[in-house]
Gaussian input, Z-matrix of N, CA and C with variables (Angstrom, degrees):
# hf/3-21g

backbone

0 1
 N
 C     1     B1
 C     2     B2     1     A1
 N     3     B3     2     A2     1     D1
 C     4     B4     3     A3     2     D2
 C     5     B5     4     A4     3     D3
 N     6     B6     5     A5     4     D4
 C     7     B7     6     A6     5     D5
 C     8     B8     7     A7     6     D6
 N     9     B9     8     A8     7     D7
 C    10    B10     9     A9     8     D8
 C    11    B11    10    A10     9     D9
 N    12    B12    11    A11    10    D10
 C    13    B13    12    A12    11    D11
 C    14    B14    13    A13    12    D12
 N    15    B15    14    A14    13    D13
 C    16    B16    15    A15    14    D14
 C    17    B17    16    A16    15    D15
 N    18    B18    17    A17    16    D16
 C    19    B19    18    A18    17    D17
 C    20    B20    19    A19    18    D18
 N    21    B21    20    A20    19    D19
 C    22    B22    21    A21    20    D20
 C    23    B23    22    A22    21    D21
 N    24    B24    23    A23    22    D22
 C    25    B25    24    A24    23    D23
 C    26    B26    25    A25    24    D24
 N    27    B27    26    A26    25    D25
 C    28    B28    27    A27    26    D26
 C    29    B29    28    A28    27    D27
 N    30    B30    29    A29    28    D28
 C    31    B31    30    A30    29    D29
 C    32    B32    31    A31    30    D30
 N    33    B33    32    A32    31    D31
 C    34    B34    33    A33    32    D32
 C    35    B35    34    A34    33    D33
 N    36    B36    35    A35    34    D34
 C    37    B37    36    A36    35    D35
 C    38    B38    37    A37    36    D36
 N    39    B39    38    A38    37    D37
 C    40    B40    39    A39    38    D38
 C    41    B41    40    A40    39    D39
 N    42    B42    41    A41    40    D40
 C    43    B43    42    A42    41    D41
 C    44    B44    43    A43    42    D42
 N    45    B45    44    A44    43    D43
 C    46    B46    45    A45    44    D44
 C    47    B47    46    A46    45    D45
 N    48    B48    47    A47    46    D46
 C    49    B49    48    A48    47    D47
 C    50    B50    49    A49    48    D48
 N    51    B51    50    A50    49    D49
 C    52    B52    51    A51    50    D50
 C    53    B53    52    A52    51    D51
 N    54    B54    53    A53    52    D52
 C    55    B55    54    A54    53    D53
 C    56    B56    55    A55    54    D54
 N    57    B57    56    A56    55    D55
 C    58    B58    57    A57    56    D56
 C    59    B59    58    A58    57    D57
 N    60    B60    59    A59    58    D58
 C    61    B61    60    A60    59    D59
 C    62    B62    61    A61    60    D60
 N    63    B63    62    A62    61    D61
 C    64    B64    63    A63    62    D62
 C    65    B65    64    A64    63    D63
 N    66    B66    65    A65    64    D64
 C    67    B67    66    A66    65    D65
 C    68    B68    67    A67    66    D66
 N    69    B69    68    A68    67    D67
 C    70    B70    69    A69    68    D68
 C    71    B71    70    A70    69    D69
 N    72    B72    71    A71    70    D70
 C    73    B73    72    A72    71    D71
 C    74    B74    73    A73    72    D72
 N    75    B75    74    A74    73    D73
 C    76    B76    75    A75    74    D74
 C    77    B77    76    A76    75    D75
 N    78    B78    77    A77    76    D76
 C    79    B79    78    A78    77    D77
 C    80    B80    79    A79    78    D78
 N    81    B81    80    A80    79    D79
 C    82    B82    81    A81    80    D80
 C    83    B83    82    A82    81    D81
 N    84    B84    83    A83    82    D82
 C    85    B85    84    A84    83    D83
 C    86    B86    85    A85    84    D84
 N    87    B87    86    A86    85    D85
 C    88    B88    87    A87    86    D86
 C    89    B89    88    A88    87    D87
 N    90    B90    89    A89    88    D88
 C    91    B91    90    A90    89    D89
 C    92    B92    91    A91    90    D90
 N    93    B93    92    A92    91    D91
 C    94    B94    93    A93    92    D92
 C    95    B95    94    A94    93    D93
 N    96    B96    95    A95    94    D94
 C    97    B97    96    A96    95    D95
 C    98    B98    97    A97    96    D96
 N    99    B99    98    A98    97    D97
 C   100   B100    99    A99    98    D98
 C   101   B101   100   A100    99    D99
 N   102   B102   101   A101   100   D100
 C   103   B103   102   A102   101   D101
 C   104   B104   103   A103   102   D102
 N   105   B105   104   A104   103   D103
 C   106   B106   105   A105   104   D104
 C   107   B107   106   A106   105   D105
 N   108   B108   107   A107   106   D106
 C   109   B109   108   A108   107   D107
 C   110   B110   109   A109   108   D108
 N   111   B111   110   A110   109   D109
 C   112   B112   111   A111   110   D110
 C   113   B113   112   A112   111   D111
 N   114   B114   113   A113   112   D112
 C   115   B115   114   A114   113   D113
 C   116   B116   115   A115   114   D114
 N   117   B117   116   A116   115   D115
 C   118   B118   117   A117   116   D116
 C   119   B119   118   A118   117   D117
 N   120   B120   119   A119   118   D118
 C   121   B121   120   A120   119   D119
 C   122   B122   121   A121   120   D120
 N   123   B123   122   A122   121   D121
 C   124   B124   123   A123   122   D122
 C   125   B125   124   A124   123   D123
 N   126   B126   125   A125   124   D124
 C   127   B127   126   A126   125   D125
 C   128   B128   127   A127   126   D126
 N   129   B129   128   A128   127   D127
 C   130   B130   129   A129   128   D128
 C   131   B131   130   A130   129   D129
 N   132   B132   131   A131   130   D130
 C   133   B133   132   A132   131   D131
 C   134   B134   133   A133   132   D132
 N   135   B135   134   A134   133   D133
 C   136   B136   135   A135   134   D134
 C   137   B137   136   A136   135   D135
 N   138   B138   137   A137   136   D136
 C   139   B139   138   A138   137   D137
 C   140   B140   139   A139   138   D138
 N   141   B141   140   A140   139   D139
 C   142   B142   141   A141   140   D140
 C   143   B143   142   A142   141   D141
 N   144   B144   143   A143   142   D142
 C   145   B145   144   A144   143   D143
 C   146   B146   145   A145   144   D144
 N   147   B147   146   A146   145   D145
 C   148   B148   147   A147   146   D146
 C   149   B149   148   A148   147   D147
 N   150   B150   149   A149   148   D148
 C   151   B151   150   A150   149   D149
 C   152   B152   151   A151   150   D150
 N   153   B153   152   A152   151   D151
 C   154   B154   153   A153   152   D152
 C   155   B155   154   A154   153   D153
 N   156   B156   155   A155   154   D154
 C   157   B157   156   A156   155   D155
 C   158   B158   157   A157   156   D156
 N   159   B159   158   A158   157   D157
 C   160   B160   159   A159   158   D158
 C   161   B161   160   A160   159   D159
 N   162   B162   161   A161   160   D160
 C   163   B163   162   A162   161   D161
 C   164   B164   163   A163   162   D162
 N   165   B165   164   A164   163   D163
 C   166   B166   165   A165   164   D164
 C   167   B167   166   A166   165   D165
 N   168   B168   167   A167   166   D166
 C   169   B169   168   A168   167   D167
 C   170   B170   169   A169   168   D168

   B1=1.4529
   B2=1.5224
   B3=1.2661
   B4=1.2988
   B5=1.3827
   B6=1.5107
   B7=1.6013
   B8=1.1685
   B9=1.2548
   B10=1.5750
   B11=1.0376
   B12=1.6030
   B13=1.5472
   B14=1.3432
   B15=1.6203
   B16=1.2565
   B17=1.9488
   B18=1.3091
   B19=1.4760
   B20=2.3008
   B21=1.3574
   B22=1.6292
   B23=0.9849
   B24=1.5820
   B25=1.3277
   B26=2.1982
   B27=1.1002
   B28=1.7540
   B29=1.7195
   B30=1.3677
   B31=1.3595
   B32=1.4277
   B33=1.6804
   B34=1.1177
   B35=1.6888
   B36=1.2826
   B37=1.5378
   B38=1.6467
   B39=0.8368
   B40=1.5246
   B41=1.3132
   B42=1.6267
   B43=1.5135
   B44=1.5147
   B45=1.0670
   B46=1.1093
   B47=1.2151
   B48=1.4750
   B49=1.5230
   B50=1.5978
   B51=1.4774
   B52=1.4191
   B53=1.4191
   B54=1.4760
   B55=1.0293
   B56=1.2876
   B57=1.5976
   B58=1.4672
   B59=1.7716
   B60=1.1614
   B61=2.0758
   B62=1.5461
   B63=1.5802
   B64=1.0868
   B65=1.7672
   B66=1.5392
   B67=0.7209
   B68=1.4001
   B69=1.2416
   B70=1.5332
   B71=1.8548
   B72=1.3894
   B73=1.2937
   B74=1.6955
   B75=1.2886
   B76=1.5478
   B77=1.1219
   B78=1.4936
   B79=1.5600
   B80=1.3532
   B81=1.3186
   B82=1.8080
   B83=1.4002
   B84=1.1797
   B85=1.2986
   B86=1.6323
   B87=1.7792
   B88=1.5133
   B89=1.6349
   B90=1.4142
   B91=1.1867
   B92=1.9162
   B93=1.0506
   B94=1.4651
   B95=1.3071
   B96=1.6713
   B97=0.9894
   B98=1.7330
   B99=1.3331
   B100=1.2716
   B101=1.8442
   B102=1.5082
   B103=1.4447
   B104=1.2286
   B105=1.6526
   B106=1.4599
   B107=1.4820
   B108=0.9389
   B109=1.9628
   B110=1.5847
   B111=1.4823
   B112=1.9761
   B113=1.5976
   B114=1.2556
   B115=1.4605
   B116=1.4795
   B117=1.3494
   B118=1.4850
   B119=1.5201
   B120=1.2213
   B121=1.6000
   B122=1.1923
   B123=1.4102
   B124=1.9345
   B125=1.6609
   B126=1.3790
   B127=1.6686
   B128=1.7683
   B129=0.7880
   B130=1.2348
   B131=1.8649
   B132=1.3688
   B133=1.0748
   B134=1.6933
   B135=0.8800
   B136=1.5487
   B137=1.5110
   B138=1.3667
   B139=1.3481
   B140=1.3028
   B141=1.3639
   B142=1.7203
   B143=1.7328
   B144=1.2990
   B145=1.4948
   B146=1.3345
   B147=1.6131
   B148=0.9780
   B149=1.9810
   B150=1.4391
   B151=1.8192
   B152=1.2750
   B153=1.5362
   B154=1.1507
   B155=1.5870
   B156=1.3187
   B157=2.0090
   B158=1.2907
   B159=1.7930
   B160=1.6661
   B161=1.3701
   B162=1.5287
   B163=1.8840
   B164=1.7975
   B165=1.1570
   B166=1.3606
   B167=1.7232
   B168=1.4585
   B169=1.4599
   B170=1.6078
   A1=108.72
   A2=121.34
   A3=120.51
   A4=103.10
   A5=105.63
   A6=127.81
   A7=135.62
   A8=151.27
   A9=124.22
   A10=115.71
   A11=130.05
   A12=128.24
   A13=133.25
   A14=124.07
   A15=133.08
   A16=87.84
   A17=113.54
   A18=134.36
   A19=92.10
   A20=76.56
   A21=81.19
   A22=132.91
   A23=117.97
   A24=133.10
   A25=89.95
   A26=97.97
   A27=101.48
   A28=114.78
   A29=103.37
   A30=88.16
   A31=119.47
   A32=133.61
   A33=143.12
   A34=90.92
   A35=116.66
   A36=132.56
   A37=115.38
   A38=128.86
   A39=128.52
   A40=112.52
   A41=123.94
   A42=118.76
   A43=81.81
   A44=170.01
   A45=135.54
   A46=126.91
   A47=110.06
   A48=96.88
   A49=119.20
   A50=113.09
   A51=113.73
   A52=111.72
   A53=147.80
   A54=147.13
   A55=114.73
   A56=115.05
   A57=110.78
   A58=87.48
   A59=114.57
   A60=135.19
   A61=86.89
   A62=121.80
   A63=129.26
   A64=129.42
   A65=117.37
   A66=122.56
   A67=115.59
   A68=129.85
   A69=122.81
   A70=101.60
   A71=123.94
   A72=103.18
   A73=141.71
   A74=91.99
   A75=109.39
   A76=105.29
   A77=119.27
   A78=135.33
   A79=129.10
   A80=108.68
   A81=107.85
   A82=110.52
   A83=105.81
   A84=101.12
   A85=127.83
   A86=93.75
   A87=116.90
   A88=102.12
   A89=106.06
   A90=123.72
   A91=114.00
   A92=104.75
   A93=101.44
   A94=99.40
   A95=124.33
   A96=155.38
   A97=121.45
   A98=136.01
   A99=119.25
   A100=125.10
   A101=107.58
   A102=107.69
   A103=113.41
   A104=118.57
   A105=141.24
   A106=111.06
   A107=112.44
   A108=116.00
   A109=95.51
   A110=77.38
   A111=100.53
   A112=107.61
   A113=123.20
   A114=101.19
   A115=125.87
   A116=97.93
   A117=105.72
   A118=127.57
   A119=104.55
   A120=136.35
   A121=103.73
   A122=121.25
   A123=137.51
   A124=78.49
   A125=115.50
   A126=127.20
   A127=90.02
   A128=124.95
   A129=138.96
   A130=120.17
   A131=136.97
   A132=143.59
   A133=109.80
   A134=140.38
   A135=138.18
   A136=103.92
   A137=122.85
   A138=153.70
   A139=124.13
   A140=97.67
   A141=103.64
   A142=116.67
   A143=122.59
   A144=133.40
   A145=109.47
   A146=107.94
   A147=119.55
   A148=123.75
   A149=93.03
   A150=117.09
   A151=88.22
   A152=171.60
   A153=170.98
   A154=106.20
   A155=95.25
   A156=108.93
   A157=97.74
   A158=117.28
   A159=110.43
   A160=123.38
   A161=107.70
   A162=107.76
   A163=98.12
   A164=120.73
   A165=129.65
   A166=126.75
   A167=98.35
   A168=103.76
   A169=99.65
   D1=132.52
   D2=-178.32
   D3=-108.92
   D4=160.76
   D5=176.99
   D6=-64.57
   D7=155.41
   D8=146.71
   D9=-56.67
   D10=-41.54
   D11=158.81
   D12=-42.78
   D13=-20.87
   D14=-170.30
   D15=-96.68
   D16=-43.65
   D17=-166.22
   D18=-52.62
   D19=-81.09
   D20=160.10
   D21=-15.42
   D22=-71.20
   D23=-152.57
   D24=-80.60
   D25=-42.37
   D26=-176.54
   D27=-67.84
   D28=-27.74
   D29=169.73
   D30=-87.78
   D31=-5.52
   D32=171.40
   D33=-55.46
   D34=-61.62
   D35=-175.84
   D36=-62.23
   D37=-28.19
   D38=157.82
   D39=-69.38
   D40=-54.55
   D41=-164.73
   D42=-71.26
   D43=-109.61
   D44=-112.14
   D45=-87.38
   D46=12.77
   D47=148.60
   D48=-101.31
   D49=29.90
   D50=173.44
   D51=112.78
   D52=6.34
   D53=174.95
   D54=-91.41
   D55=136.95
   D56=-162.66
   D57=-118.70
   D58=122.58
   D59=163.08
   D60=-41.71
   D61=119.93
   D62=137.23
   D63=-84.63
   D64=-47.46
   D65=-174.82
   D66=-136.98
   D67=143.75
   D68=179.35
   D69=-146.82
   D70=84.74
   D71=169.22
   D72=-76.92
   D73=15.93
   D74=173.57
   D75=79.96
   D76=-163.27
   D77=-152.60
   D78=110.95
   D79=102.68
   D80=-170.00
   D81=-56.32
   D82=-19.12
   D83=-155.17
   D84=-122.94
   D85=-26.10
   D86=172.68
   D87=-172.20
   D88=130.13
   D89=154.68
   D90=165.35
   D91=-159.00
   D92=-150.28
   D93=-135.65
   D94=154.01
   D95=-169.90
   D96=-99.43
   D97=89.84
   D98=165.21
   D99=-62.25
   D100=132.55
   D101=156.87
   D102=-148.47
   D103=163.11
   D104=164.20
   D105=-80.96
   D106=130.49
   D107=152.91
   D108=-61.29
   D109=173.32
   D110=167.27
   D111=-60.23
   D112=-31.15
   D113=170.01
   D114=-125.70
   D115=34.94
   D116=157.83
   D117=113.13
   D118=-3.12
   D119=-178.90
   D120=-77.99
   D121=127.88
   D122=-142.41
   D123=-123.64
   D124=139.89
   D125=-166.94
   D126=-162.08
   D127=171.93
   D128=-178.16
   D129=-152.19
   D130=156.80
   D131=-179.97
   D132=-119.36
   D133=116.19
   D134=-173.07
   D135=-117.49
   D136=152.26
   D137=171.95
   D138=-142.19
   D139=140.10
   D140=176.50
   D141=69.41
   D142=24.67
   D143=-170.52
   D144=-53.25
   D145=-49.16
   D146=-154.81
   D147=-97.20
   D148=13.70
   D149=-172.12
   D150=-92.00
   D151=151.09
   D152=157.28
   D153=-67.28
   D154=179.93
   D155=-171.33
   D156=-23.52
   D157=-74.99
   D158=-168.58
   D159=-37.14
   D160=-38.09
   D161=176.98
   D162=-24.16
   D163=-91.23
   D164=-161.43
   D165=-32.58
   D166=-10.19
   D167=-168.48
   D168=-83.64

């Protein structure tokens, strides 16, 4: 299970190899990150999957 801190730290490491943050609906505690590659390919980063429903609050 990864962190928001690990989540964080990986998208520092994607945007500079060219991935642009589409979407991020937050979550202290669990949820997930949309992005594109350099040519347009939608991938995502997730955290906290594995904390059940409450994770997200």
């Amino acid at each position: 299970m990864e962190t928001r801190e690990d989540v964080e730290r990986a998208q520092r490491e994607v945007e500079a190899l060219g991935a642009t943050l589409v979407h991020d609906p937050g979550g202290a505690r669990a949820g997930f990150r949309v992005f594109t590659d350099p040519v347009g390919h939608p991938f995502c980063l997730c955290y906290g999957q594995g904390l059940g429903p409450e994770a997200a609050a």
